[in-house]
N, C-alpha and C positions, 0 to 999 in steps of 0.2 A: 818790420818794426810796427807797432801798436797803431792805432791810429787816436790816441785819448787826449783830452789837454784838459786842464781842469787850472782855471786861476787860483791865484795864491786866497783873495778871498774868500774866495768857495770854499775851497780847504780848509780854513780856519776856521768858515763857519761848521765844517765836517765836523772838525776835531771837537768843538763845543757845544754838541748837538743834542746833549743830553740838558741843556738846559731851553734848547728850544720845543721839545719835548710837550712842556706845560701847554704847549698851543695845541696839542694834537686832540681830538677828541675822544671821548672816553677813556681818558690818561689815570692811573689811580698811584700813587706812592707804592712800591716795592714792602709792601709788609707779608711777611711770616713765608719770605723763600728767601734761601744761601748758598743755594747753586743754582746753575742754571745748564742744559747738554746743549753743543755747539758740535756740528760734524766738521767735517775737513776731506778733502778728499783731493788725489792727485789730477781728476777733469776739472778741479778746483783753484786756478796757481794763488786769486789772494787769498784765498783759505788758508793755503801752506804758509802765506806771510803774515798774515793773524796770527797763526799758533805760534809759529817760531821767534816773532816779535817781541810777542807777548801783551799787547797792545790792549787788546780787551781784557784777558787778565787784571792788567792795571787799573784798567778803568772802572770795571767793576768791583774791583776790592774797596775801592772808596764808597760803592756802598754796603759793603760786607757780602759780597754773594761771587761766590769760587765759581770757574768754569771747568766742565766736564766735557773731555775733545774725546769725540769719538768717530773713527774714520770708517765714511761709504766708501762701498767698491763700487756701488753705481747708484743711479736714481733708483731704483728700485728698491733699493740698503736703504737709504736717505728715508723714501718714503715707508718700510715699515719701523723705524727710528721714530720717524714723526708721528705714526699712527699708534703706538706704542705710549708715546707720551718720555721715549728716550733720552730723545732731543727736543726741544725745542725750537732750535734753527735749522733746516736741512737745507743741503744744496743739492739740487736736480737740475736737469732741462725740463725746458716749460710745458713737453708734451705732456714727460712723466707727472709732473705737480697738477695738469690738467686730470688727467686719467685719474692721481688716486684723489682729488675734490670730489669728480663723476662717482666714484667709490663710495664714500662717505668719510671721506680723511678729513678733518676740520683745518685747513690751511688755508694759507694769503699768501701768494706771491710778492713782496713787499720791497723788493730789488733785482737786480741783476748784474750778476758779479762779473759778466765777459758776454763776447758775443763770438762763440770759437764755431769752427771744423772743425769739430771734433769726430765726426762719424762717416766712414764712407763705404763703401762695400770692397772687401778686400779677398783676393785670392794670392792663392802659393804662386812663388815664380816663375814655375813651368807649367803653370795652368793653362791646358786650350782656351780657357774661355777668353773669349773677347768684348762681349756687351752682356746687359743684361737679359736679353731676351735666351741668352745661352745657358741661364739660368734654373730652366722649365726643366722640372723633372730632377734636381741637383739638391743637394744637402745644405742647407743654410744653415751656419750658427748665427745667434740673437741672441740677448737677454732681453726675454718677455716685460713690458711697462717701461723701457727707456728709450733713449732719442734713437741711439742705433735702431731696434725695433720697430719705429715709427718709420726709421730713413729707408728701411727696408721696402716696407710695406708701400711706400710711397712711391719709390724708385721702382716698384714691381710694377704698380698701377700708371705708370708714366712712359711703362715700357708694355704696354697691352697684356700685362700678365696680371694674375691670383694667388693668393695669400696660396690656395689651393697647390699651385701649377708648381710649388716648390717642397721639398722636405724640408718643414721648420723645426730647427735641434735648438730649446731654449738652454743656453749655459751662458752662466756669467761669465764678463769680457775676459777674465784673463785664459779660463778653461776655452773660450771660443779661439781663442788667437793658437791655446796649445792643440786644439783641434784642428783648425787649420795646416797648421806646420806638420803635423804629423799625418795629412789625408786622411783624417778620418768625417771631414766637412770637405766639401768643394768651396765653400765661399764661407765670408763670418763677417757682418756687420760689425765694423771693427769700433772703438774707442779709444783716443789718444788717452794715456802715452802707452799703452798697449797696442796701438795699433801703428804710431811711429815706429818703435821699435820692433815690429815684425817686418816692415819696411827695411830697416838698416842691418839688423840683424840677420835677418833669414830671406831678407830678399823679396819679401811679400809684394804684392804690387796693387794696389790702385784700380778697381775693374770700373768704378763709378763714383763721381765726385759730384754732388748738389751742395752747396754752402745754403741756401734758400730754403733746401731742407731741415739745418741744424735750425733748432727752436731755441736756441740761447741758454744761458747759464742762469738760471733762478737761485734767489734764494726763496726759502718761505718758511715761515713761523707760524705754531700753532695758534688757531686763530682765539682761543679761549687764551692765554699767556697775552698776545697783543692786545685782546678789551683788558684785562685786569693791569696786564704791565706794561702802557705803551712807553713811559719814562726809560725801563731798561731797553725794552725794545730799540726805542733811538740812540741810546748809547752803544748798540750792538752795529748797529743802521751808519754812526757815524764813521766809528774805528773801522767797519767794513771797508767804507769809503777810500779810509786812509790809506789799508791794504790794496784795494784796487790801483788805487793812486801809485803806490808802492811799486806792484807788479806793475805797470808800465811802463815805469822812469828807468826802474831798475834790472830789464830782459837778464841780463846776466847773473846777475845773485839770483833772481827770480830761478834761472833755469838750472843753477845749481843747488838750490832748494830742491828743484821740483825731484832730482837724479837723486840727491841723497835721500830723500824721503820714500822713493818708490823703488828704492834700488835697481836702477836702470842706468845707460851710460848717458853721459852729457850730451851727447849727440841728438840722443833721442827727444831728452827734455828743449832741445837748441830748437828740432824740427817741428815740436808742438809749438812752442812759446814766438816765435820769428814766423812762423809762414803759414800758421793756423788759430790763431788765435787775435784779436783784438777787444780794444776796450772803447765802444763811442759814443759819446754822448756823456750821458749821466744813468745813475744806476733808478733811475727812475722806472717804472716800467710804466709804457705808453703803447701808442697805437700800434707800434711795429710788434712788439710783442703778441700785442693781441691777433694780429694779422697774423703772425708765425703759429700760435697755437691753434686758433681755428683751424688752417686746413687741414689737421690731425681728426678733429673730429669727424667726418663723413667715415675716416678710417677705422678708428671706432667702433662706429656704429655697424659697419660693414662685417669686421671679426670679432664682433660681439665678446670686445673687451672691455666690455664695462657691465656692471651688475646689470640685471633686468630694470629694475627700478631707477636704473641713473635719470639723473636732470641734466644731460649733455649742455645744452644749450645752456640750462641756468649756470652751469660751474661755470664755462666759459663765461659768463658775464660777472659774475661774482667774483675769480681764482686773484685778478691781479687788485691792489690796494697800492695806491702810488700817494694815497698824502703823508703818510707817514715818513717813506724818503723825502718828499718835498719839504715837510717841516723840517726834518731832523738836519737835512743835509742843502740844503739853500733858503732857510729864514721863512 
């Protein structure tokens, strides 16, 4: 069960967040835009109760401006979404949104929709291996620029190995999880709820579990849309809230969402949403966040994923923006 609580005040002031707005700075009136793109994704669960709520919809139509949902398959999706100018709001882990700032993506971290395990390194069920060091020399699936990638690389370096010491096969989460099952990988940094359900499905197992490693559920918004529109922006910032809020009162509609949406069985959305996933604090992002995406960066630096020209250190200092939750969503 979640570990979230959030008072009925706080909440109220969520739901009306769009009028405390006016306090934020450099806020300007919503002139001459009528839509606005909004992702959603299934490592996303109040994403899922945004859209199917309708919540934002509503809320934005009172100032004339339609939402356009368009669903990442991973932070990597999210972030060329957002660097595209697709969406506007993208949901990633805080690695990914660190790495494409270091890039040149114009984004702010501006919340944080969950603090999941979502990611762990997973083998087939009759895998010899037994740790990671059994790794060396063996076929890794990853998608290149997200948290699994990051958990990888991490979990390598924790284990006295090299990005080197592995075969790295970049494929997105769901082709990794069918490459796994079919041997055509030894291992596949996995992503809930594809990675639950290789678990319950096919028997996958678990070879390495860091929660310390998952870098948390970001949202983030184009940082040119948040100077000209912070007014919507907090409007999006509140109703998110409500959704967070949503997802943790409610595990069970939450986990039958998450199944109908991603078409997958109940079981699986049961084993993300119950025993990997929480919500603490407030969607604020603070020190712990910062402390999560930092030690990503030495890794970075090391597999020279980030342009030549990155300002590692400066994104890190700049990526996360926490007044605009603070206004929007507690006065």
């Amino acid at each position: 069960m979640s570990s979230f609580s959030l008072s009925r005040s706080r909440f109220l002031t969520a739901a009306a967040g769009a009028s405390a707005a006016a306090a934020f700075p450099r806020v300007v009136r919503a002139a001459g835009i009528d839509r606005i793109g909004v992702d959603y994704a299934y490592y996303n669960p109040p994403s899922l109760v945004l859209k199917q709520k309708g919540w934002l919809d509503e809320a934005l139509a009172k100032n004339k401006i339609a939402v356009d949902w368009v669903l990442s398959l991973g932070s990597n999706k999210a972030n060329g979404y957002l660097a595209a100018g697709a969406v506007q709001f993208g949901s990633t882990a805080g690695s990914a949104a660190l790495l494409a700032r270091a890039n040149g993506t114009p984004i702010k971290t501006v919340f944080l929709y969950s603090r999941p395990e979502w990611t762990a390194l997973v083998v087939a069920k009759d895998s010899p291996l037994k740790s990671v060091r059994d790794l060396k020399g063996k076929k890794v699936a990853a998608t290149r620029g997200t948290d699994p990638w990051f958990f990888l690389l991490r979990s390598l370096a924790a284990n006295g190995l090299q990005p080197a010491d592995v075969q790295l096969v970049d494929l997105q989460h769901p082709d990794g999880r069918t490459a796994l099952e079919r041997g055509q990988v030894d291992a596949w940094a996995g992503l809930d709820p594809h990675m639950a359900a290789s678990q319950l499905e096919a028997g996958s197992r678990l070879l390495y579990r860091n929660v310390a490693f998952n870098t948390w559920g970001a949202l983030n918004v184009r940082e040119d849309f948040l100077a000209q529109h912070g007014d919507i922006a907090a409007i999006v910032l509140a109703q998110y809230e409500r959704a967070r809020q949503y997802a943790a009162a409610h595990v069970d509609e939450t986990a039958a969402l998450l199944a109908e949406a991603s078409h997958l069985e109940r079981r699986v959305a049961d084993l993300q949403l119950r025993e990997r996933t929480t919500y603490p604090g407030n969607g604020t992002p603070g020190n712990d966040y910062h402390e999560a995406i930092a030690a990503v960066v030495p890794l970075i630096r090391a597999d020279k994923l980030a342009r030549a020209d990155a300002d590692l250190d400066g994104a890190l200092a700049s990526l996360a923006d926490g007044r605009l939750a603070a206004t929007a969503l507690h006065g």
